[in-house]
N, C-alpha and C positions, 0 to 999 in steps of 0.2 A: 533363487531368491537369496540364499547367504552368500551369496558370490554377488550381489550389490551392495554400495557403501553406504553404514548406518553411523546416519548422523547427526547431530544435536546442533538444531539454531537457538540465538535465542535475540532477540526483537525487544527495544526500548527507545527506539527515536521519537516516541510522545509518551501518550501516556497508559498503553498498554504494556505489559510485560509480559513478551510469550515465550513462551521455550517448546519447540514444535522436534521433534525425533522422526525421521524418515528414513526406510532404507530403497533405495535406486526410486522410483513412483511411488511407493507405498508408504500411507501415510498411517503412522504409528500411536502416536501420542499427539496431540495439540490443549498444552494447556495455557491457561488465559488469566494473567491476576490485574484487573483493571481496578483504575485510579478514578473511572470518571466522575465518579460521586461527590468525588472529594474537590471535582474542582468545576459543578453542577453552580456553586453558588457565587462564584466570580465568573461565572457566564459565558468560561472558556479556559484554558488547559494554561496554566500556571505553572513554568517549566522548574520553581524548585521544588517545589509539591510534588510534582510527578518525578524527578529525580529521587526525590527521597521516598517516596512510593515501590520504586522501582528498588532503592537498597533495602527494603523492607522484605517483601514479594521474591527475592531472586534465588534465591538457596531452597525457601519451599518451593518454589513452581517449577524448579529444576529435578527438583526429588519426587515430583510429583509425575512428571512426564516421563523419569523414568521407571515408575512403578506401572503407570499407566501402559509403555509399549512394554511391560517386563520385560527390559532390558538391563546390562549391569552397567557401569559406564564403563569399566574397563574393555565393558565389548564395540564401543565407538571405533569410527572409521576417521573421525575429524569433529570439528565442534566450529561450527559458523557461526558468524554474529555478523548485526549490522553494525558497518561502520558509520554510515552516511548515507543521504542528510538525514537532518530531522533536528532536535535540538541538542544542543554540544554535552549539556551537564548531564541529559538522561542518556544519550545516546555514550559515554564515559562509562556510566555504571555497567552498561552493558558488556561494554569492551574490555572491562576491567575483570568480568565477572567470567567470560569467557578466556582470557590470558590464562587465570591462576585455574582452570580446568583443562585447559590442554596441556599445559606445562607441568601440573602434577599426573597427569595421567599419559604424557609423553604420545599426547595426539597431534596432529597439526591443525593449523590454526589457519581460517580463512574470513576474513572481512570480506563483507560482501555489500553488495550498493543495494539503501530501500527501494529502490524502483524496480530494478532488473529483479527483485526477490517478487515483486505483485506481479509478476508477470510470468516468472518459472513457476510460481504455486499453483499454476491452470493443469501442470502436467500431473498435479494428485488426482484431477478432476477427471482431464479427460485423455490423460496419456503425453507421449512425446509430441513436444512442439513443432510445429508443420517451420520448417527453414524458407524464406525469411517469415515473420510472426509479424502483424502489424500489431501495436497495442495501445487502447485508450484505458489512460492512468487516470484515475477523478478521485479527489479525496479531500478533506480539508485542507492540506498545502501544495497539492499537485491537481494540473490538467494539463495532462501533455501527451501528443501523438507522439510513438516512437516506434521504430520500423526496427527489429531485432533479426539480422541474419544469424546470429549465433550470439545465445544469451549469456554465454561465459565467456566472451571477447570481444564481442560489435552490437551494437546498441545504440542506434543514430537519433538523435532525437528531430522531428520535424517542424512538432508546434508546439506554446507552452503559451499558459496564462500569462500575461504581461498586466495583472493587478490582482484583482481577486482570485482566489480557486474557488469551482464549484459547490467545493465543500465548507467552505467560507462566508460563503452568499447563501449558502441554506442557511447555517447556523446566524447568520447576522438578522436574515427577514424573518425567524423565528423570534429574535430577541424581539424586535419591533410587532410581533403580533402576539408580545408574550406567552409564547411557547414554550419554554424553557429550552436546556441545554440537555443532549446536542441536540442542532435543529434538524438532521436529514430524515432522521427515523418518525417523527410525528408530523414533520410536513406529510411526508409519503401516505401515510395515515390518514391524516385531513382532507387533502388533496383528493382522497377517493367517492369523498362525499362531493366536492367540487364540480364547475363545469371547467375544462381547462384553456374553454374559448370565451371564456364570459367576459376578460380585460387582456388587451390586446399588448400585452409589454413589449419593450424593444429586444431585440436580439442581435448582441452586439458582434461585431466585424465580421459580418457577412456582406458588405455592400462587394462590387465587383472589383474595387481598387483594394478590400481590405486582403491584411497577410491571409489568403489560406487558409492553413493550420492554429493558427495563434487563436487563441480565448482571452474574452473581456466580459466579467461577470458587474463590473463596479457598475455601468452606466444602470445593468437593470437594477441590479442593488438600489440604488438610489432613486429608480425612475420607481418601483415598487413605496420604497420608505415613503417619497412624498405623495403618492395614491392614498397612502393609510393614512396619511396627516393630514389631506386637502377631506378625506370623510371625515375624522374627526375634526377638525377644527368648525366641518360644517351640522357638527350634532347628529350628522347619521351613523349607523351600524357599518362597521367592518365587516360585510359578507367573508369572512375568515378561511373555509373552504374554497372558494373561488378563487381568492385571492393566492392560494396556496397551491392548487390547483392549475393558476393562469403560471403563476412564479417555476414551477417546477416543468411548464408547459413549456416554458421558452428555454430554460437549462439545459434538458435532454433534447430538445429540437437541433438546438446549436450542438453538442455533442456529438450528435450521431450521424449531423448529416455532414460534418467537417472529417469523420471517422469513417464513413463509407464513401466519401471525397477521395481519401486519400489512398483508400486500398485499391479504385480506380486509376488513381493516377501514378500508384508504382506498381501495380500490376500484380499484387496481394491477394491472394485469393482466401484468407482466414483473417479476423479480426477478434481480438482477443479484449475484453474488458476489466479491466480491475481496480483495485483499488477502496478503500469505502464508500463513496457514491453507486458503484457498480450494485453494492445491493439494494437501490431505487429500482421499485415495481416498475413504474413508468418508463425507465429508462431500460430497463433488460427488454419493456414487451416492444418498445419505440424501436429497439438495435434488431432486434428478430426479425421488427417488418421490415425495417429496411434493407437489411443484409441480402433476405429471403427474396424481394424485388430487383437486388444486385444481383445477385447467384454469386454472395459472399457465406463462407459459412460462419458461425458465428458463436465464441468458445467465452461462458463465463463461469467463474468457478460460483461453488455453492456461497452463499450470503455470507455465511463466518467464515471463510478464506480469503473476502475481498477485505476484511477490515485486518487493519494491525496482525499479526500471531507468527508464533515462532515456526509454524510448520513450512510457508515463503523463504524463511533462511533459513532452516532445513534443506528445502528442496534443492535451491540454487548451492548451498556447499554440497550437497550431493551431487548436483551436475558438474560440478568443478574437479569434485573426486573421480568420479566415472571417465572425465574427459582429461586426466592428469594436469590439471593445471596448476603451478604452483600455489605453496600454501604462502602466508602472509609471515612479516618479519613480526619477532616479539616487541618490536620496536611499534608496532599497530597503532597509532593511536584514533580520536576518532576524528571524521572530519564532518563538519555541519552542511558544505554546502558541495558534496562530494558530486562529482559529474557525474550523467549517467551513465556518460561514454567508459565511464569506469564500471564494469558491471562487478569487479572486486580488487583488493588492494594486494598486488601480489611482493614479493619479497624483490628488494631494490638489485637491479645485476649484480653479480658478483655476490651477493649477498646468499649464504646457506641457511636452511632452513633446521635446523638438528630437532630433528621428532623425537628423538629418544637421550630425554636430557639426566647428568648422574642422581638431581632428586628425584627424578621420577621415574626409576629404573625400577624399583621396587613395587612404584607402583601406589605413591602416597596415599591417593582419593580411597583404594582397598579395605 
């Protein structure tokens, strides 16, 4: 166990601030200073609010994680952040936050990509990743199949939202059925009172000409909003349940069946889920039956490791460590719309990394 690398991520591409501590699988510290209250009442994530959230939040939630793994920092192996995507000014704070802690405590420094980190955090759950890993990412800005032979170098992406994400289209047909903010967690809720056959919504680019892989959440988006509009404008009751119940029916249908599609067709035999969607009840029991009728097996982590937290960029700068990969230039900055195919940002050829710089010989942070 002390012979794997213990190391400190810390996660700000929205409006969560995590700083997760992991040493080789084991998950140490995971703590969490969330913004979403603050931005409950604009009906969705307001990226200076949560930047400035996030400069608020980052020194305790840092000291916090490490009191939690009693750890010292000067016992770190490295210190991972996300670089990318997510949003540039919150996702800054982070990169910013992480710089002036590796560089005073003369640790190395690795940015790491938000996708590739929801997909390495399965291994706190259920161990090392089966090579190649398929994995369906669902969250408020991401729905994307991506096929990972090796999560610290290849990272192919096959399909991707081309309008809404998942986690977009919940939060939107919550606004319209006045549910508040965010909408996944109390759809899922409602929806269990529901029947999820009761209205038949569309499920879009599954016809046999459409891309495969690709997700299109807009047409139901709006084929729902005007269901709600054409009861009301005609004096009846919103059935609210059903309606939440039908909407969430046709979400996870398309999902999982484009998801066990694809583990068919590149000959995958694990299928990995994450992301925050991933923690929809429906949708975990929808991927089990399916997988289980494939003879896929089927890896999701626990519900607070599919949303935002720093234990995800923990875990993948730990697999970077373990797997010698280089660490990132001080030169780091962040990038918004970072590929996946980058699963971290390493230092430019030619370029040295100096872990052990003359301020922080001594050992500043001490």
């Amino acid at each position: 166990m002390a012979d794997e690398p213990l190391v400190l991520g810390i996660e700000t591409s929205c409006d969560e601030t995590g700083v997760g501590i992991v040493r080789g699988h084991t998950l140490l510290a995971d703590a969490v200073a969330s913004s979403v209250d603050e931005h409950a009442r604009f009906g969705g994530v307001v990226p200076e609010v949560a930047s400035r959230a996030h400069l608020e939040a980052m020194v305790p939630t840092i000291q916090r994680a490490l009191k939690d793994a009693g750890v010292a920092a000067s016992d770190l192996d490295g210190i991972a952040v996300t670089a990318g995507p997510g949003l540039a000014g919150a996702l800054l704070v982070g990169v910013s936050a992480a710089k002036a802690y590796a560089y005073a405590l003369g640790k190395p420094l690795y940015g790491v990509n938000h996708l590739a980190s929801h997909i390495c955090v399965d291994q706190l759950e259920h161990g090392p990743l089966p090579e190649p890993t398929m994995a369906l990412l669902v969250s408020g800005g991401h729905s994307s199949l991506l096929l990972a032979p090796d999560i610290t170098a290849d990272v192919r992406p096959l399909g991707s939202t081309i309008d809404d994400a998942a986690g977009e289209a919940f939060d939107k047909i919550a606004r319209v059925l006045n549910l508040g903010f965010p909408g996944g967690p109390v759809i899922d809720r409602i929806a269990r009172e529901g029947d999820p056959d009761a209205i038949a919504f569309p499920r879009g680019l599954t016809g046999p000409r459409d891309a495969a892989y690709d997700f299109s959440f807009s047409g139901l988006k709006t084929a729902v909003a005007r269901w709600i509009e054409a009861k009301r404008a005609a004096g009846e009751e919103v059935p609210v349940a059903d309606v939440s119940a039908s909407f969430q029916e046709a979400v996870v249908d398309v999902l999982t069946r484009k998801a066990v599609r694809a583990c068919k067709d590149e000959g995958v035999a694990h299928l990995m889920i994450g992301g925050g969607v991933a923690a929809n009840s429906r949708l975990r029991a929808m991927a089990e039956r399916r997988c289980e009728d494939a003879g896929i097996t089927l890896r999701v982590p626990r519900p607070k490791l599919c949303t935002d937290n720093g234990a995800m960029v923990a875990a993948l700068g730990a697999e970077m460590v373990a797997r010698g990969r280089s660490a990132s230039a001080w030169e780091l900055s962040a990038d918004s719309s970072l590929p996946v195919t980058d699963p971290h940002v390493p230092a430019p050829a030619g370029h040295s990394h100096d872990h052990v710089h003359e301020l922080s010989r001594k050992n500043l942070y001490a």
